[in-house]
C-alpha positions in Angstrom: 31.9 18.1 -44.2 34.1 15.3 -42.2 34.4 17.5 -39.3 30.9 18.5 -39.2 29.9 14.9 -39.4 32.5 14.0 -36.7 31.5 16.7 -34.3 27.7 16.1 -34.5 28.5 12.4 -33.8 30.5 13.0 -30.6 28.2 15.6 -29.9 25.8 13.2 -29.6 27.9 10.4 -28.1 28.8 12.9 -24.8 24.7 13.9 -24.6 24.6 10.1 -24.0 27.0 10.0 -21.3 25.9 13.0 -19.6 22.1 11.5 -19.9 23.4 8.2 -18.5 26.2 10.3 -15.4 22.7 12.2 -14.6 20.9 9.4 -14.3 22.8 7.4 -12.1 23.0 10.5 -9.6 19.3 11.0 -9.2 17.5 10.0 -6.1 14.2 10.3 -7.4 13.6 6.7 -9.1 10.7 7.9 -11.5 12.9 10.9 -12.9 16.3 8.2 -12.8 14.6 5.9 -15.2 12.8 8.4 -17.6 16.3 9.6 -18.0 18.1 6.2 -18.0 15.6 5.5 -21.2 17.0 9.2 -22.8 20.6 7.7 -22.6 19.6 4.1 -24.2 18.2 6.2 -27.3 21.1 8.3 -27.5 23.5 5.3 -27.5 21.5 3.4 -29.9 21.9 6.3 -32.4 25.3 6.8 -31.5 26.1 3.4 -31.8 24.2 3.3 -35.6 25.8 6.8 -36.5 29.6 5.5 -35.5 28.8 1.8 -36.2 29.5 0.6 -32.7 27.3 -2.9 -32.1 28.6 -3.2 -28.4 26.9 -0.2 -27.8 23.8 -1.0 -30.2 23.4 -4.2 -28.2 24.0 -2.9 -24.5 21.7 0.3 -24.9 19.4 -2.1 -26.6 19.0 -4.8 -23.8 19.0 -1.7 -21.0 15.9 -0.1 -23.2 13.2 -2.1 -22.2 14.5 -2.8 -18.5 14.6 0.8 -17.9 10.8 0.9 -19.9 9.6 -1.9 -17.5 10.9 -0.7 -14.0 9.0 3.1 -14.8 5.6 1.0 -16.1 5.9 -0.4 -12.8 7.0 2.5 -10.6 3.7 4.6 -12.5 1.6 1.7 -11.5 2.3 1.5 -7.8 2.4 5.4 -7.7 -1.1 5.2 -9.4 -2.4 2.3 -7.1 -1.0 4.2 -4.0 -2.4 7.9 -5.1 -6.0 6.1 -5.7 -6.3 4.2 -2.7 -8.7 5.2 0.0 -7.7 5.8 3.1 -8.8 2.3 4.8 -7.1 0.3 1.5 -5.1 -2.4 3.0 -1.3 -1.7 2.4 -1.0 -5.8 1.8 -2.7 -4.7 -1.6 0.0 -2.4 -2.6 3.0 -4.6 -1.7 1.4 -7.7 -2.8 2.5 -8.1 -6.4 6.0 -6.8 -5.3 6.3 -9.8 -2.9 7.2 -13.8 -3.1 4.7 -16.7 -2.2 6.9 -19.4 0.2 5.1 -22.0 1.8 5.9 -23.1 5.5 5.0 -26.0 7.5 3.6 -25.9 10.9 6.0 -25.3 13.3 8.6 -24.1 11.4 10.5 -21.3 13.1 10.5 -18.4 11.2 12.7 -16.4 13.5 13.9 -15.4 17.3 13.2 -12.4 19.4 16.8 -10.8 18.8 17.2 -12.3 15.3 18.1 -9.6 12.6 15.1 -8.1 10.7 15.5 -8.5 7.4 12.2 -9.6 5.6 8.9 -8.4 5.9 5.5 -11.1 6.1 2.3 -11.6 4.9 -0.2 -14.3 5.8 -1.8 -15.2 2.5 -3.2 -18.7 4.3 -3.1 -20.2 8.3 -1.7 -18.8 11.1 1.3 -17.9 13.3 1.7 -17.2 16.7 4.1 -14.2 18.0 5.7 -16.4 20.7 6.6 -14.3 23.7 2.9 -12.8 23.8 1.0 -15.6 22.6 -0.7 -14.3 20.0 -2.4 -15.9 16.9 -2.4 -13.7 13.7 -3.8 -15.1 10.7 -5.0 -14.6 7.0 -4.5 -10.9 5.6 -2.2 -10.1 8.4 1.1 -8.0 7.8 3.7 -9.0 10.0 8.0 -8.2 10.5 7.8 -4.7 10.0 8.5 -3.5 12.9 12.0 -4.8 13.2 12.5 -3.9 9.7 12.0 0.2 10.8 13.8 0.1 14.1 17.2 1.5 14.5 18.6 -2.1 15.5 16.8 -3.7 13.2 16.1 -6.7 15.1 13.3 -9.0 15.5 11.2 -7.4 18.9 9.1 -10.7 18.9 9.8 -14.7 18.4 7.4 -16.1 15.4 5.9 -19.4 14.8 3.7 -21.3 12.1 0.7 -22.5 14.3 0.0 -24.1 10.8 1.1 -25.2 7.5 1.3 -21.8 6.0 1.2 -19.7 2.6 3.1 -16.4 3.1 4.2 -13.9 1.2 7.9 -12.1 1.7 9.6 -9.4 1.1 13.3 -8.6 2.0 14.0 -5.3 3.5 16.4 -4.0 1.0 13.3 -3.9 -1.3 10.9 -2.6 1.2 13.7 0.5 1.3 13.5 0.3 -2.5 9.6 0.7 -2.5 9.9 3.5 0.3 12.1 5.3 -2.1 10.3 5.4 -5.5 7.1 6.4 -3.3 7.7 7.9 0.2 3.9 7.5 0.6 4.2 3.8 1.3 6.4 5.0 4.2 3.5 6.7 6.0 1.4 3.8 5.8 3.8 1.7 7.0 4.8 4.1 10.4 1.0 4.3 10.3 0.4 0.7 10.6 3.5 0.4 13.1 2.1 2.5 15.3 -1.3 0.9 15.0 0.3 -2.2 16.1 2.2 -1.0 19.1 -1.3 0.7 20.1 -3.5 -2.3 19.8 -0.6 -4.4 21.4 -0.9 -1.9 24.9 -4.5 -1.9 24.9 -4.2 -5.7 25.0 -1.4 -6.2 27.6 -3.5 -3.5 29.4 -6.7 -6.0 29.3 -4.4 -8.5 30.4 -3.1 -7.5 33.5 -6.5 -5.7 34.3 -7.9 -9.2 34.2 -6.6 -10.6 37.2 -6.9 -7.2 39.0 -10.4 -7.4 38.8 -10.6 -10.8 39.4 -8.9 -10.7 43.2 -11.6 -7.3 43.6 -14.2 -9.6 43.3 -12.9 -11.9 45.5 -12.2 -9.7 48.0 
């Protein structure tokens, strides 16, 4: 009876720690944290069965952690696989993202500077410097730099005025691409939107003048 008890004990204790080795080897963050949850349950009957508190108390802080990351991964892979096509991508990385208030004229970075945080314009304006452009509420802004392979800043930006933006740093825009690779398609899509839209208005530009010497000549 001892070594029955004994074996169905470590039995259990090495299902924990292959749960918990599996886990931490999965690239797929949905599947990681179901499985994460598996080895917290485990280890808190383990840890009852063999009377091990360190383990009752680790597994049981880790529990809801693990619980709150996958509500929140199901929610933004909900919110992403209901969203129309035209949805604003602001709305999906919104409540993933930190409110920071800036006063006009504050730099917020160089042309050359390394790209590490992403932009929102929740309230005023900024101007990208070296084009002299204004961009303003609802506007998404520093992604570029974010995706390119030198991950610098292609643009200088400004505050025009006081500001309310919302941040996020890169590291968890890579997180986010990662637990849904969907998000990555609207962000190449709305990178490539921008370098569009910025041709067709350099084009305007210099097409400006060239009309204007045709009608004087």
């Amino acid at each position: 009876m001892i070594s029955t008890h004994i074996s169905t004990n470590l039995l259990i204790g090495f299902a924990g720690v292959t749960l918990s080795l599996l886990s931490v080897s999965m690239r797929n963050m949905q599947s990681l944290r179901q499985v994460a949850i598996g080895a917290n349950l485990v280890f808190i009957a383990y840890g009852f069965l063999e009377s091990q508190w360190p383990t009752i108390v680790l597994s049981s802080l880790l529990l809801p952690v693990n619980t709150w990351r996958l509500i929140q991964l199901k929610r933004l892979v909900r919110e992403i696989d209901n969203a129309k096509a035209d949805t604003p991508i602001a709305e999906w990385l919104l409540p993933h993202m930190t409110a920071r208030n800036f006063s006009a004229g504050h730099l917020l970075f160089n042309k050359g500077d390394p790209a590490d945080v992403l932009y929102f314009i929740h309230t005023g304006q900024v101007r990208l410097i070296e084009i002299d452009l204004l961009l303003g509420h609802g506007q998404l802004f520093g992604e570029m730099g974010i995706f390119s392979s030198a991950r610098q800043r292609t643009l200088g930006v400004v505050c025009e005025t006081d500001c309310k933006l919302y941040t996020m740093t890169r590291d968890d825009v890579y997180k986010l691409y990662y637990q849904q690779p969907k998000l990555g398609f609207l962000l190449i899509n709305l990178i490539v939107n921008r370098v569009t839209d910025s041709k067709i208005e350099a084009n305007q530009r210099s097409a400006g003048p060239a009309l204007a010497m045709a009608g004087e000549s």
